[in-house]
C-alpha positions in Angstrom: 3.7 -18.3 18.3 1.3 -18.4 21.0 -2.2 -19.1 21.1 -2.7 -15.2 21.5 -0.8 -13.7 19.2 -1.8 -16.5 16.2 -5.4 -14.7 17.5 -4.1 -11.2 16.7 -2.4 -11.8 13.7 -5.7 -12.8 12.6 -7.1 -9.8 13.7 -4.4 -7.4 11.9 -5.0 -9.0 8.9 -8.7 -8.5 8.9 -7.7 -4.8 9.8 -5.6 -4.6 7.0 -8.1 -5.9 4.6 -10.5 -3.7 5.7 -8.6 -0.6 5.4 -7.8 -1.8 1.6 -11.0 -1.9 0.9 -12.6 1.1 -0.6 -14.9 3.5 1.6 -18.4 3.6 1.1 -20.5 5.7 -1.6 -21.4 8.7 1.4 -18.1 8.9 2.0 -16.5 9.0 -1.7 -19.0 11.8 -2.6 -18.4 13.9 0.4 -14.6 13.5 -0.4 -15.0 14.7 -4.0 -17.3 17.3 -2.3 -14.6 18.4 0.1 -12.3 18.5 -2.6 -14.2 20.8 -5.1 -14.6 23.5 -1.8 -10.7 23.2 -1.4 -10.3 23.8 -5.0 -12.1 26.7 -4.3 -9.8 28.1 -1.4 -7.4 30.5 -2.0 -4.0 29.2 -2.1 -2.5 31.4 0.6 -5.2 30.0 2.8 -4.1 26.4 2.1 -0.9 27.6 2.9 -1.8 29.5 6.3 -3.7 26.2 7.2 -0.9 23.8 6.4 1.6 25.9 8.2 -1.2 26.5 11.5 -1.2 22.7 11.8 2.3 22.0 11.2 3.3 24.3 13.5 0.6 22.7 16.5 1.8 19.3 15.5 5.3 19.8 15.7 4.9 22.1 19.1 2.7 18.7 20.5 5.5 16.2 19.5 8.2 18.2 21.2 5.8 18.3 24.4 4.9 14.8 24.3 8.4 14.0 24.6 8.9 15.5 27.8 6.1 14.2 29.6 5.8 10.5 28.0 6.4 8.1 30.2 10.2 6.1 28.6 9.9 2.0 27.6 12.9 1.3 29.4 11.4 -2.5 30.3 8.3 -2.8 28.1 7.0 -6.0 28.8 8.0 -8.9 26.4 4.3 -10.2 26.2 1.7 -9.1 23.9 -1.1 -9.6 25.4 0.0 -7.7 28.2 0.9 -4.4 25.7 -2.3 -5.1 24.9 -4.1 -4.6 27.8 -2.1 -1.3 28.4 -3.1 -0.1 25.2 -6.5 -1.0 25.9 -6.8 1.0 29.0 -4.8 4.3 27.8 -7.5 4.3 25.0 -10.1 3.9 27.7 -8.3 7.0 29.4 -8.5 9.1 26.4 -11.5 8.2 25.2 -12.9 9.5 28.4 -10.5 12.9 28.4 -11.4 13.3 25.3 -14.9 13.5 25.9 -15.0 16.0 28.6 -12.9 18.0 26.3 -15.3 18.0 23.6 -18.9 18.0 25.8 -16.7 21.8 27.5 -15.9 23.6 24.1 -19.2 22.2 22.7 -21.4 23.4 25.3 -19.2 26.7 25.4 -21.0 27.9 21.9 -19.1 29.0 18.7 -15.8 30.3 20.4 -14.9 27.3 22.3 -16.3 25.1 20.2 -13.6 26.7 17.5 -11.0 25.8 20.3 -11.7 22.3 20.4 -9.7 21.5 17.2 -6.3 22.5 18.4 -7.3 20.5 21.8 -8.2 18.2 20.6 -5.4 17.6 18.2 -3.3 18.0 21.1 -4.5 14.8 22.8 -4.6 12.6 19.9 -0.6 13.3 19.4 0.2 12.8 23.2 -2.2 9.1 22.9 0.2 8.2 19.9 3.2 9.0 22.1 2.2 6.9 25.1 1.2 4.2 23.1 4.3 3.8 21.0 6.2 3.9 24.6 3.4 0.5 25.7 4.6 -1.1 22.7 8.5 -0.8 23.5 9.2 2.5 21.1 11.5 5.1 22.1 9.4 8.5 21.0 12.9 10.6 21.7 13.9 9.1 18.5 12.9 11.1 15.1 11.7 8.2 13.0 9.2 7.2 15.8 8.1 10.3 15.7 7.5 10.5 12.1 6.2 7.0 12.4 3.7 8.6 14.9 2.8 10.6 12.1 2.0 8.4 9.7 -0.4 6.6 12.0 -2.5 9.8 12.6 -2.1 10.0 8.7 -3.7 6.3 8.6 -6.8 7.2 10.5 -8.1 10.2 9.2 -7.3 10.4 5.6 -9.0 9.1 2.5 -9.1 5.9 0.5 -5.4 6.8 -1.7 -4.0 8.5 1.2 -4.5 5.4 3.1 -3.6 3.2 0.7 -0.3 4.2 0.6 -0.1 5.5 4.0 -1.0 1.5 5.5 2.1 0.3 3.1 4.4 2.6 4.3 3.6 1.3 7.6 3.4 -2.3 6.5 6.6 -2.0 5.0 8.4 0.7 7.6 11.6 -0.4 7.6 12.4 0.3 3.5 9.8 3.0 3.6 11.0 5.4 6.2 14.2 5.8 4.5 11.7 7.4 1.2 9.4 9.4 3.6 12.0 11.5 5.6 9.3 14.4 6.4 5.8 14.8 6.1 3.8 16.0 3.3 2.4 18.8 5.7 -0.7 19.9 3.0 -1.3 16.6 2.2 -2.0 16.0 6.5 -3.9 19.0 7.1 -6.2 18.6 4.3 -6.9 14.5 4.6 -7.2 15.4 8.4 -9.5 18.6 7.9 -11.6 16.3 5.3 -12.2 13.5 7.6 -13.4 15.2 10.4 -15.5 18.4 9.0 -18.6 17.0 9.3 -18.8 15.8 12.8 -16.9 18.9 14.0 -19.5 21.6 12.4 -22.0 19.8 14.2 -20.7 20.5 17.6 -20.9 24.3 16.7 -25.0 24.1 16.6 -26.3 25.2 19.8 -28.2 23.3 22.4 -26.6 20.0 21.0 -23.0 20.9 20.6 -22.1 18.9 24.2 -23.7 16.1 23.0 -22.3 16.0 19.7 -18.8 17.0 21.0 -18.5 14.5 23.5 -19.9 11.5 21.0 -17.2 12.7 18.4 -14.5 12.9 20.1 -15.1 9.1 21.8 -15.6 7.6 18.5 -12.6 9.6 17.0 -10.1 8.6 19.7 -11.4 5.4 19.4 -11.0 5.2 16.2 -7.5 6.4 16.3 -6.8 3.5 19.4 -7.8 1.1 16.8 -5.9 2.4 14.3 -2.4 2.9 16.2 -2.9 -0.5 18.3 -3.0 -2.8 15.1 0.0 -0.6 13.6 2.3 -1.5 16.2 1.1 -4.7 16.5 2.0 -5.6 12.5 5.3 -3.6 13.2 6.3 -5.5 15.9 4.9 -8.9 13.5 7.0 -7.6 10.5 9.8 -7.2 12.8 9.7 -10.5 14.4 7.8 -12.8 12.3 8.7 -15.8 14.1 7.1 -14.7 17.7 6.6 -11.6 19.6 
């Protein structure tokens, strides 16, 4: 093992840590808060929602396929996966950005619009960066892996839980997680970003708040999907990358 990757392997396992820790008091009490409101949502609602998302993810996924670019020679080195990760998240960071400063400054219509978008250019981030880290996204369990990263960054402290040892463990757990638990995804998703969303709806501030968002949201996500493929490809090859 290099000197580099005994450096990242000390950063995944801080990662890890971190993400098995549990999440602050704010954000346990606006969970059981978001929870009490969905109890209070009619079930066909739930149902319309889950089925809404589903439907975007899964039309996303099949796009993504088309226009990601194929690892036929992904490079051998990590560092170097590295720095391509590191500068697709700098890409859509920024795209992601002007995406949310345009549908926040557009008022409540657009701003409404920016969840689909928005959605749209987190799945196609998760597809080129499982292609820098030598995945092939035309296969189905990379998609579903794909899946369960998203899961990994927006969801709460069980969700997580779980979701981060599937993902530790992805070569037993796929075989138990054949689909997605499509309520479960819209709902952990919905929760996590409510509150920063609504904001972006208030006039005179929705650019702002838009833009910010969406930066620390894809961030967020880069984070999250660059140390998953980097503990895959650990798991995978313990002795060396």
């Amino acid at each position: 093992m290099t000197e580099y990757e005994q450096k990242v392997y000390g950063e995944v396992q801080e990662w890890k840590w971190k993400l098995s820790a549990r999440s602050g008091l704010f954000n346990r009490l606006s969970k059981k808060a978001q929870t009490k409101i969905n109890g209070l949502i009619p079930e066909k609602v739930h149902n319309a929602l889950t089925e809404a998302i589903k439907g975007m993810v899964k039309t996303t996924l099949t796009g993504s396929g088309f226009t990601t670019r194929k690892p036929v020679y992904p490079s051998p080195v990590l560092k170097e996966m590295d720095e391509e990760a590191k500068r697709k998240i700098n890409v859509y960071q920024k795209t992601a950005m002007i995406e949310g400063a345009g549908t926040g400054a557009g008022g409540l219509l657009l701003g409404l619009a920016d969840f689909p978008l928005l959605l749209t250019i987190k799945m196609k981030f998760l597809f080129e960066i499982a292609s820098v880290y030598g995945f092939d996204t035309d296969d189905y369990e990379e998609r579903l892996f794909i899946l369960h990263v998203f899961l990994l960054a927006f969801s709460s402290d069980e969700t997580r839980f779980e979701t981060l040892d599937i993902i530790d463990n992805w070569e037993e757990r796929k075989r138990t997680v054949a689909d997605m638990d499509w309520r479960e995804f819209q709902q952990e998703y919905r929760d996590y970003i409510d509150l920063a969303k609504m904001l972006q709806l208030v006039p005179g501030i929705g650019a702002v708040v838009g833009a910010v968002a969406n930066n620390r949201l894809l961030g967020h996500l880069g984070a999250t999907a660059m140390n998953a493929y980097r503990l895959r490809l650990m798991n995978e090859k313990p002795a060396g990358l």
